[in-house]
N, C-alpha and C positions, 0 to 999 in steps of 0.2 A: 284530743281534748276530752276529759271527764274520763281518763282512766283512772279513779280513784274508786277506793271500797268504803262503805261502810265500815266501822269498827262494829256497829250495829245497829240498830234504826235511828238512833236517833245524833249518833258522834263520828265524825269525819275527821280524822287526821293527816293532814299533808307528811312530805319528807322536809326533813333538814335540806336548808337550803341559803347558799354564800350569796347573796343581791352584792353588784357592784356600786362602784361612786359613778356617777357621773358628771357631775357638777364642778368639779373642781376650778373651772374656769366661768362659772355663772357671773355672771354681770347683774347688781340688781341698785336700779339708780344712781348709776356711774361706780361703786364699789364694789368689790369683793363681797361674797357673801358668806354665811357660817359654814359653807360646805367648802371654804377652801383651809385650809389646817392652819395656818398662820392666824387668820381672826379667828379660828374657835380658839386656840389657846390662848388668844387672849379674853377670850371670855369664860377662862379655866374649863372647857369643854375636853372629857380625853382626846377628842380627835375628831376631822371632820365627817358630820353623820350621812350618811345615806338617805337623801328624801323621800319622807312617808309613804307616797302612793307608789314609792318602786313595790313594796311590801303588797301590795293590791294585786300583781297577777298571781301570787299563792294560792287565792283564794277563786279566781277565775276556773280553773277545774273544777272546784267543788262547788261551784255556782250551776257550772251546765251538769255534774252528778248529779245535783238535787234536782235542777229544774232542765234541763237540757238545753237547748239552741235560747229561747225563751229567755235563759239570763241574759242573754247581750239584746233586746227586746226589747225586756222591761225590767229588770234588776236592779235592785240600789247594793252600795254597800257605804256603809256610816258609820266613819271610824273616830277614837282618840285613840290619841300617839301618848303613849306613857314614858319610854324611855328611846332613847335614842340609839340607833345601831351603826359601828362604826364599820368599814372596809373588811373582810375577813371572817368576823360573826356570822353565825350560821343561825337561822329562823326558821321556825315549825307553827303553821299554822293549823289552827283547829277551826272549825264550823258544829256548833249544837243544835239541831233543829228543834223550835219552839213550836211551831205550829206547820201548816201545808206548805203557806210562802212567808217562814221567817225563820231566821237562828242567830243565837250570840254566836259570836267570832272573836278569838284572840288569838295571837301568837305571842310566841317564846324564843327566847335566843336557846342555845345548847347547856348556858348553865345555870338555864331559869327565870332569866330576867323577861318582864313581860313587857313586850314593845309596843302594843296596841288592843284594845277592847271595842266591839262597837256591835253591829247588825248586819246581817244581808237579807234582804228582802224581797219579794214578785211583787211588781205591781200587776192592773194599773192602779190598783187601788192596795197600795202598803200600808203594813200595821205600821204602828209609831217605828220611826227609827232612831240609833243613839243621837244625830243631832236632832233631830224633833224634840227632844228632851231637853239637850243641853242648850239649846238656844231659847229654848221657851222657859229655862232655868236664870236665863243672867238678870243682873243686876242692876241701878245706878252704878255708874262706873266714878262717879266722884269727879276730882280734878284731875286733870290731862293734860301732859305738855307735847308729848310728840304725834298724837292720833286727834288732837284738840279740833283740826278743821275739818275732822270728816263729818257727817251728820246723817242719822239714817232715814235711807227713802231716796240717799244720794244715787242716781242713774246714770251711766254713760251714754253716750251716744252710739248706735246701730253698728258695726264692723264685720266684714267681712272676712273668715279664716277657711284653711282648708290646712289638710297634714299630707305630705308626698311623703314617698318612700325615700326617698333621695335628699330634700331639700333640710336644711338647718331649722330649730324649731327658733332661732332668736337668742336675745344674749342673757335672758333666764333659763331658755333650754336650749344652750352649744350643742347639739346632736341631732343627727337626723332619727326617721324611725327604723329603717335601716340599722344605723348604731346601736340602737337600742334591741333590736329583735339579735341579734347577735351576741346580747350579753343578758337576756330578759330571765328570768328564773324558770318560764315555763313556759318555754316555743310552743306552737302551733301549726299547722298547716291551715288556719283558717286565718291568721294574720300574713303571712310569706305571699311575695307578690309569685311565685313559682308554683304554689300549692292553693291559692286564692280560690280555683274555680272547685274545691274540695268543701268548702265551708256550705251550710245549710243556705247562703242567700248567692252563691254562685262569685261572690267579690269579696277581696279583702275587708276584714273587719277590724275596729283599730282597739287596739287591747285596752282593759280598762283604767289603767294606769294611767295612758297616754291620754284618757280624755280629760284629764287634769292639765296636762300639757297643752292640750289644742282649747281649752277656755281660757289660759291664761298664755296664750299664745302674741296678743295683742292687748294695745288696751287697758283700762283701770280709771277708778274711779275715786275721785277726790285724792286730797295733797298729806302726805304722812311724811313729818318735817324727817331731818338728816343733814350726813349721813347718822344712820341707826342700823344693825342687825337685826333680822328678823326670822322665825322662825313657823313652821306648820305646825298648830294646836291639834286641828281637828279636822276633819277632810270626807267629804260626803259625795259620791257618783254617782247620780239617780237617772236611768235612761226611762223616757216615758215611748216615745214609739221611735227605740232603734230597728237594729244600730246601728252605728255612726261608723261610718266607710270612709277607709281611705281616696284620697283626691275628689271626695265630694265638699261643698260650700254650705258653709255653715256661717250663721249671723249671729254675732255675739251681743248681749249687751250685759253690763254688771251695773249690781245694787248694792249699794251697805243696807244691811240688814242690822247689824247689830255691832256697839263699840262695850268694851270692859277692859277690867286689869286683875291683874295679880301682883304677888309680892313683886317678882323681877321683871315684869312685861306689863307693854300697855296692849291692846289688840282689838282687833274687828273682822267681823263678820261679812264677806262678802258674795254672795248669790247671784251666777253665772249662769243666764240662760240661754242656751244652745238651741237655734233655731233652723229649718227648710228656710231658705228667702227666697223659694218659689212658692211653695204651698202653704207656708205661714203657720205649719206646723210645730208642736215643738218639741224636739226631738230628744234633749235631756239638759239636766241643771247640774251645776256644780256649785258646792257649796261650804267656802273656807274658810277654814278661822286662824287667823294668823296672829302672833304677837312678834314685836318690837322688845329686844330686849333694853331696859331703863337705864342699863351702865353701859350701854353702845353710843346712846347721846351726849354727845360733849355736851351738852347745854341743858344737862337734866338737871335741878336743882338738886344740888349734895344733901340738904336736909330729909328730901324725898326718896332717895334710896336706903330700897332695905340691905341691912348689913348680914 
């Protein structure tokens, strides 16, 4: 982990690097989702994409380059997804150090197209990060027809998760972690249950990616009509006192923080906090912005979509 160079003090370049699909069989309230190729091209999409936070262990090297062990700690990283990457494409991540514990982060496919913009950060105490920005940027979102009952401040109720190496993440994530460390862009010996006792805290750690998976593992809050497509806007990993270990229990609860729209999506904000339920500690938040695309709804008024 953190074999990477400097380019020079301040710029970090990954290698080119092929992220698999794995989704293809995701379930997301009784339907198919944009990751399986049949409904993205019906949503004139080239093909189905690869979801955003695979793109997140890229950037895990140059997390522990800059700050070593430390990033899996207390590291955020706070992304937007700008374009989507389909099966195949190859992605090269950059990190530019702004300050002691910050830098922008982008990556790029091979022939330029840019897949994501945002921050990685040290806490315990981070500078702004890109969604601290964008969420403190949105708007009245006007009228709603599909995200109309969520409301924010809405809270779930307490749940219990944990992630095995072995077990299925559920029928948003068909795969175990297992599957995943076998196809991840940037193995480890501090994630592998063979090489676990190698890592700085003596046990497998669960790569950053995946803690996306293990808060949305269970669980959700408030009713977003369908069926509708939906899609990952914006995507934030904030660990406050990791990290987060595999087969240990973690208490979830999620909040809508924030609902808006755009031309072709309606969306909301939802705020995942990752808790000890012995020590009542809290161990890291996730923090997603999702849209709903507005021509997936049968029942979207014609007059309201944009052409």
């Amino acid at each position: 982990m953190g074999n990477f160079a400097f380019d020079n003090e301040l710029t970090l370049n990954g290698p080119f690097r092929a992220p698999r699909q794995m989704l293809a069989d995701q379930e997301y309230d009784g339907h198919t989702s944009v990751h399986d190729d049949a409904t993205a091209d019906k949503l004139g999409l080239p093909g189905a994409p690869i979801e955003g936070p695979t793109h997140f262990s890229q950037f895990d090297p140059m997390g522990v380059a800059m700050w070593g062990s430390a990033w899996f700690e207390h590291g955020c990283i706070s992304s937007h997804f700008e374009n989507m990457v389909i099966e195949g494409e190859e992605v090269q991540a950059t990190a530019v150090r702004t300050s002691a514990t910050s830098a922008r982060i982008g990556a790029v496919t091979s022939d330029g197209k840019s897949v994501l913009s945002g921050t990685m950060t040290l806490g315990p105490h981070h500078p702004e990060t890109e969604l601290d920005r964008r969420l403190g940027a949105i708007k009245e979102p006007g009228e709603l027809f599909i995200i109309d009952q969520l409301r924010v401040g809405d809270k779930s109720a307490p749940e219990r998760v944990s992630m095995s190496f072995t077990e299925s993440n559920g029928h948003l994530y068909p795969f175990s972690l297992n599957d995943k460390l076998q196809m991840i862009t940037e193995p480890s010996s501090w994630y592998a249950s063979d090489t676990a006792a190698q890592s700085p805290w003596g046990r497998a750690v669960i790569p950053t990616e995946m803690v996306s998976v293990l808060a949305h593992k269970v669980g959700g809050v408030g009713k977003v009509r369908g069926p509708a497509v939906g899609l990952f806007i914006d995507l934030e990993i904030r660990v406050i006192n990791g990290p987060l270990f595999v087969d240990a229990e973690y208490e979830l609860v999620h909040e809508i923080v924030g609902v808006g729209q755009s031309r072709r999506v309606e969306s909301y904000w939802t705020r995942t906090s990752i808790t000890d339920p012995v020590s009542g500690v809290l161990v890291a938040t996730v923090l997603l912005h999702q849209g709903v695309f507005k021509a997936s709804y049968d029942k979207y008024p014609a007059d309201k979509l944009a052409l």
